[in-house]
N, C-alpha and C positions, 0 to 999 in steps of 0.2 A: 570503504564507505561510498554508497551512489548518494551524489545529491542532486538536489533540482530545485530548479530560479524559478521568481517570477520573469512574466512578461516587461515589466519594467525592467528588470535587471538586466536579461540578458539587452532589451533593445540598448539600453546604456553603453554595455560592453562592446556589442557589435557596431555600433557609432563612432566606438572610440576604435576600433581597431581597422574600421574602414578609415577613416581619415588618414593613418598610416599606408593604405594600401592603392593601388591603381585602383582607377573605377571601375564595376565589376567585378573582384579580384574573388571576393567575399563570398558573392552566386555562383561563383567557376570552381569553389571548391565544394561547396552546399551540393552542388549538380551534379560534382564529381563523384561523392560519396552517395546518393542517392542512385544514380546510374549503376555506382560498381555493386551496390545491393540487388537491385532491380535484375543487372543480370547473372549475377549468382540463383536469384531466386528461377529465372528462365532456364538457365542450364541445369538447375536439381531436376525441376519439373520435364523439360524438353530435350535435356542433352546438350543442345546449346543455344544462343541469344539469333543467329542465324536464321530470319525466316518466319521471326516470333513475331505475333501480333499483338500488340500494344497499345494500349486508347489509354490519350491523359486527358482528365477531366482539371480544364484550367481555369483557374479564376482569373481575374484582374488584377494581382496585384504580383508582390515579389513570388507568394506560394506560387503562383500560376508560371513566374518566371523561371525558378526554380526548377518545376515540373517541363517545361520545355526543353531548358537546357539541358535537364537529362534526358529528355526523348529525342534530344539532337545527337548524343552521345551513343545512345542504342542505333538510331536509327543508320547511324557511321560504322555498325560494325555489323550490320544486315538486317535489322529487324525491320518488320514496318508498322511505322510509328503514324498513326492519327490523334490528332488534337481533337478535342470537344470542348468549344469556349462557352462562359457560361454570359458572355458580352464578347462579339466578336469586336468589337469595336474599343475594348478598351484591353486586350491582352498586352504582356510586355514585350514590347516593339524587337528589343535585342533576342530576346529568347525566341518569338518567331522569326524571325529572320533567320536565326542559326538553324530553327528546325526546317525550315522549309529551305534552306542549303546541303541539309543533310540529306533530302528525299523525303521528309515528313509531309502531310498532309493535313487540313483542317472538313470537318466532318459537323454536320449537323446534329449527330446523334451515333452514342457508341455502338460499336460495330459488332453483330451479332456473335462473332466465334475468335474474340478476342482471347487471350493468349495472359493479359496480365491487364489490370487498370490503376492507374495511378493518378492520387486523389490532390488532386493541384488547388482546391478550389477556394479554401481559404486558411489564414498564416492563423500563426499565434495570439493575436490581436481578434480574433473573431469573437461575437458573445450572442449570446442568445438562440442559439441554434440555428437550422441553416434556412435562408429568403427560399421563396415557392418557386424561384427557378434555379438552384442549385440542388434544392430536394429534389427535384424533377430528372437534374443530372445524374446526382447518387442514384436515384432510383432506377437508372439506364443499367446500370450494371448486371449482366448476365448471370444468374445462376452458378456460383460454383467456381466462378473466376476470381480469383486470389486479385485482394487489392492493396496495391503499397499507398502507405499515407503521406503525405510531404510535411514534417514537421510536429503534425498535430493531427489525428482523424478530424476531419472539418463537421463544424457543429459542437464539438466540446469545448469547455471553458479551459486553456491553458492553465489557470493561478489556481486553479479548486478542483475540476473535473468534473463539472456539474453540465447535466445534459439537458437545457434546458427547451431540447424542439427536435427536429428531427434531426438526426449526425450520421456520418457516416461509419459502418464498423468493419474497421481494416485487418488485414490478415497479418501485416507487416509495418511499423511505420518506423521509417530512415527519419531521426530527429539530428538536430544540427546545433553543435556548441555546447548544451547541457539539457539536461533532462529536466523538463515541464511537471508539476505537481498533476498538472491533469493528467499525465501519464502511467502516475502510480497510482492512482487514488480513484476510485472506481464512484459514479460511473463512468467516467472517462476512460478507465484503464482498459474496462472489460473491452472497448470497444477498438484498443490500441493494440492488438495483437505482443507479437512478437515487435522489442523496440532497439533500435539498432542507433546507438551515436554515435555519432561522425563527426569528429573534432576540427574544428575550423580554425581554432588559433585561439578563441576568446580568452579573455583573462577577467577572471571573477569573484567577488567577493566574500564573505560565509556566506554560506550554505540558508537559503528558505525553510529546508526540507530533506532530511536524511534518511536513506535506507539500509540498516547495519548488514552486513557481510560475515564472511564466517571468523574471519580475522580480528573484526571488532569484538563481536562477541566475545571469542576467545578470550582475550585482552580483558573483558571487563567479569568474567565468572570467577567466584570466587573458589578457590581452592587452598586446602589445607598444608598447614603446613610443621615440622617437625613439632614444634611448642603447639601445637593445635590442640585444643580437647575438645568437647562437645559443647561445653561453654563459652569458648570463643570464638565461635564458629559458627554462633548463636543461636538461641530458640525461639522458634517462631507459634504462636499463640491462635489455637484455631477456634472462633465461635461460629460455628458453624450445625446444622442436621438440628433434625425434631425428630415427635415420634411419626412424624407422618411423612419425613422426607429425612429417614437415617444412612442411606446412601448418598447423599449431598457432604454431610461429614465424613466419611471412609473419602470419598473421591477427592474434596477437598486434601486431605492427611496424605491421600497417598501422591496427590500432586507438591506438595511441603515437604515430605519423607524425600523427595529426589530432587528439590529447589540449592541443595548448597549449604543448608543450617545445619547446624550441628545437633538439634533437638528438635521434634514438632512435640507442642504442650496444648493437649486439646481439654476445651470446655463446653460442653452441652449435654444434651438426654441420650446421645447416642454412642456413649462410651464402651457398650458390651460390642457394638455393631464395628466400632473402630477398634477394639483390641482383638476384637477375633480375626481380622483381615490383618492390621498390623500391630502384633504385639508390644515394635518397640516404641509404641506412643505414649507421653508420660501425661497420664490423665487430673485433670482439677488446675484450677489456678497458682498461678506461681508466678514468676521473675521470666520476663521475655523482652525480645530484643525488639519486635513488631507482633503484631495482630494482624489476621483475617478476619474480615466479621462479615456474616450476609449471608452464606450458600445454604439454599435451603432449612433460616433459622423459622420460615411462617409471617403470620402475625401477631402482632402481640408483642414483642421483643424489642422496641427500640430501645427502651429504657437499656436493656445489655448492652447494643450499641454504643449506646451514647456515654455508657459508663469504660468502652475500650479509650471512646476517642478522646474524652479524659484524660485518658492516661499520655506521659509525654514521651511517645515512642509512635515510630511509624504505623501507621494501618496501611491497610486494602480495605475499602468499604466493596462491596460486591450484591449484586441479586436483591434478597428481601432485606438486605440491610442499607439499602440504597433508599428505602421509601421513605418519604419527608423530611430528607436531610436540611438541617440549617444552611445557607452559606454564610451565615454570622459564624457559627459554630466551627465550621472547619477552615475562615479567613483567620479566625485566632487561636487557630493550632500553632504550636512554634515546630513539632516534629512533623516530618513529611508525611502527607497522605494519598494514595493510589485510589483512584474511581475506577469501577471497570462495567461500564454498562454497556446492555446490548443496544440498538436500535432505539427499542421502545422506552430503554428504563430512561436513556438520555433523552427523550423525547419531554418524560414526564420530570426530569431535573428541570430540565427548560423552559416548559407550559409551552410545548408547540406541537403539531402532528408529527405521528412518527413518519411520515410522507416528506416531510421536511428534512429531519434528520438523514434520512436516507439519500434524496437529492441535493443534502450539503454535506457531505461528511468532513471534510476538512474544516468548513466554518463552524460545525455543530460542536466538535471537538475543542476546538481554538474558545466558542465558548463558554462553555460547560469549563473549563479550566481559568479563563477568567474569573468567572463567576465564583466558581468556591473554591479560589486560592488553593487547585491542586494540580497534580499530574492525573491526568485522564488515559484511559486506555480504551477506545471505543472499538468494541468488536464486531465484525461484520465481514462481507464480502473483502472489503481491504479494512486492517486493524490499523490503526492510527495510535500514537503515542501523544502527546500535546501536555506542555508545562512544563515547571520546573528549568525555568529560566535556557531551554533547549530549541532547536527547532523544531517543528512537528517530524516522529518519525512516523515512518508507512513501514511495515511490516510485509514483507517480500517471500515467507514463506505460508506453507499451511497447503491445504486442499480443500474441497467441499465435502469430503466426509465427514471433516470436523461438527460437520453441523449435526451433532446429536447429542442427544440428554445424555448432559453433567460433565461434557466435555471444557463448561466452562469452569464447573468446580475444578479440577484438576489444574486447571492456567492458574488460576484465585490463588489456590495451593503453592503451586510454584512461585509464582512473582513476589507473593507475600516470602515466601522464604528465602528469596533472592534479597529484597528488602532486611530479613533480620539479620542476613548475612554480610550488609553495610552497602548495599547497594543504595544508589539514592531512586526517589517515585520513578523517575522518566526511564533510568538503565535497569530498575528492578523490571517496569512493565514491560519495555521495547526486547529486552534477555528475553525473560518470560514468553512473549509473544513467540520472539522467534524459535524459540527452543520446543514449543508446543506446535508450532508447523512441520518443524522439524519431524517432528515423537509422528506428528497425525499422519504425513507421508509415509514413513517408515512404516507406520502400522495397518498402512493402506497399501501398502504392498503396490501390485500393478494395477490398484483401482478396485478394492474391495471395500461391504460395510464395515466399518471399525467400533467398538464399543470405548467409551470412556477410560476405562480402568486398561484397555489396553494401551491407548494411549500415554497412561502413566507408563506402564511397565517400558515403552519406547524410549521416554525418555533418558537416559542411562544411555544408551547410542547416538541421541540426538549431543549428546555435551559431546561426545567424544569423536562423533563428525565437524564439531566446529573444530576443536584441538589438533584432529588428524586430519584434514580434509583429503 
């Protein structure tokens, strides 16, 4: 399991673990593991650290000190290191000092045929994106020159990931102690490259923020076993497709036909359209373990809706079955319920722009599940999981080909059958999620368009990459 602190936490941790330590002890290791990145990243590129030209963009505070003390470290084994202060007058004293013992130099402005830049300019603690003289710095940065971040790309919000001004977007960022929400969770994330932690000693408490592995997963899918039948293993209940969107229901069925249940039980107008693709669908109402409801049912249809959630067994509410939900209604559900909106449907649960949603995604999540006492699954650029008395999870696999029609019926499909299968809302969705990044990689080969329905067929490799990895 990856997890990730707030900025309150970890500074707690690091407080407490400095007080045990000599002074300094803390930034000598932070420098260290930043350095030995830095020059890995030099010797891929150049063969070796030798010679390398190197500009750190420092701010004033520890990030800045940080960012020194590893350019004192480079600059000790031949590189040559120039500082760029973003306040000459207020950089950290100890950190120049070492840099300019090592042969380092300070610079008005980054050097035109720099070699690597390293973004010193502001810590974890930062907000609101970056002041007119550090955007000025970022903006120094040459063309094509790989930039390591110190901690945080600066200008992102560590607790959310929210980019609220200009930031800088790193090729690589060396983070220290635990991993930052703004680091999974986009848009911070897009802009954190490749993220590298370097373990400092902290000692921390649960998790903010979880990102499941293959191992979790594993651990939590369910599988058959000798006394297994089709009804214990459960069935899962599709209202889904119209006649004007009967491929919403096939793709839904066929993401449920490979979720884990022991039966998919479909009800709607697109029953000839779902047995001719899969036969073994047991069509009409009946006895089931949870509901799908939404994927392409139109308008008109809440009253069907409203009559699954009704019912005391898990849903998935999804798509057109997301429109004018109560949150009276699904606060005094007693069985678990799964949301799974995109962008804009969370926008409209909310009453807020979908401009908003987008530049909060962590907070959008966190309240959309307050709000209608559920487990939310918000999908987008980074999927987020949130409720169900869990931390918010970030979703770590997928590609951007996923983004195409009916690729979310197919997720709906599965989560929901993850769900009848006794999974609870937050491990039905967070499975679900990742086992569908999974399927859409796979199905994308080395970077080709992928169609919905192949993504189902992936899946079947995607369970069996968590189990074998």
């Amino acid at each position: 399991m990856r997890t990730a602190y707030s900025v309150e936490t970890v500074r707690a941790a690091e407080r407490e673990l400095m007080a045990r330590l000599p002074e300094g002890a803390l930034m000598q290791r932070a420098a260290a593991g930043l350095a030995a990145v830095c020059a890995g990243l030099l010797t891929r590129r150049r063969g070796r650290v030798y010679g390398a030209r190197v500009a750190l963009l420092a701010g004033p505070g520890d990030n800045g000190g940080d960012a020194l003390y590893a350019g004192a470290r480079l600059a000790r084994r031949g590189a040559g290191v120039t500082a760029v202060p973003m306040d000459p007058e207020r950089l950290h004293p100890g950190g120049l000092a070492a840099l300019r013992a090592a042969g380092g130099r300070l610079a008005a402005a980054v050097p035109d045929r720099a070699d690597l830049v390293v973004d010193g300019l502001l810590g974890i603690g930062g907000r609101g994106g970056l002041r007119p003289a550090a955007a000025a710095l970022a903006g120094q940065v040459p063309p094509g020159v790989p930039v390591v971040a110190v901690d945080l790309p600066s200008g992102v919000d560590a607790d959310t990931g929210e980019v609220a001004g200009p930031a800088v977007a790193a090729d690589v960022t060396v983070t220290f102690g635990a991993y930052k929400p703004g680091l999974l969770v986009d848009p911070g994330a897009s802009r954190a490259g490749a993220v590298h932690l370097v373990d400092i000693g902290l000692e921390l408490p649960d998790a903010e923020m979880e990102a499941l592995q293959h191992a979790d997963v594993a651990r939590l899918l369910p599988l058959p076993t000798a006394s297994s039948d089709k009804y214990r293993r459960g069935v899962v209940g599709i209202l889904a497709g119209s006649r004007q969107y009967p491929g919403a229901a096939v793709l839904t069925v066929a993401g449920a036909l490979r979720g884990g249940a022991g039966a998919v039980r479909y009800a709607g107008p697109a029953a000839e359209a779902v047995l001719a693709g899969y036969p073994e669908t047991l069509i009409g109402r009946g006895r089931v373990q949870a509901w799908v409801a939404g994927p392409g049912l139109g308008e008109g249809r809440a009253g069907e809706v409203a009559e699954v959630l009704a019912q005391d067994v898990p849903v998935l509410v999804d798509a057109d079955g997301l429109r004018g939900l109560d949150p009276a209604v699904l606060r005094a559900r007693t069985a678990p319920t799964l949301l799974t909106p995109h962008a804009g449907e969370a926008a409209a649960l909310l009453g807020v722009a979908r401009e908003e949603v987008e530049a909060g995604r962590l907070s959008a999540a966190r309240a959309l599940a307050e709000r209608y006492g559920a487990a939310v699954l918000l999908k987008g650029s980074t999927t987020l999981v949130a409720g169900g008395g869990r931390p918010v999870r970030v979703n770590p696999t997928g590609t951007a080909w996923l983004a195409t029609a009916g690729s979310g019926d197919v997720l709906s499909g599965l989560a929901g059958s993850l769900l009848a299968a006794g999974l609870s809302g937050a491990d039905a969705g967070a499975v679900g999620a990742y086992l569908h990044g999974l399927a859409g990689r796979r199905a994308a080969g080395g970077g080709a368009p992928v169609l919905a329905h192949e993504v189902a067929e992936a899946l079947p490799g995607a369970w069996r990459d968590t189990r074998h990895p």
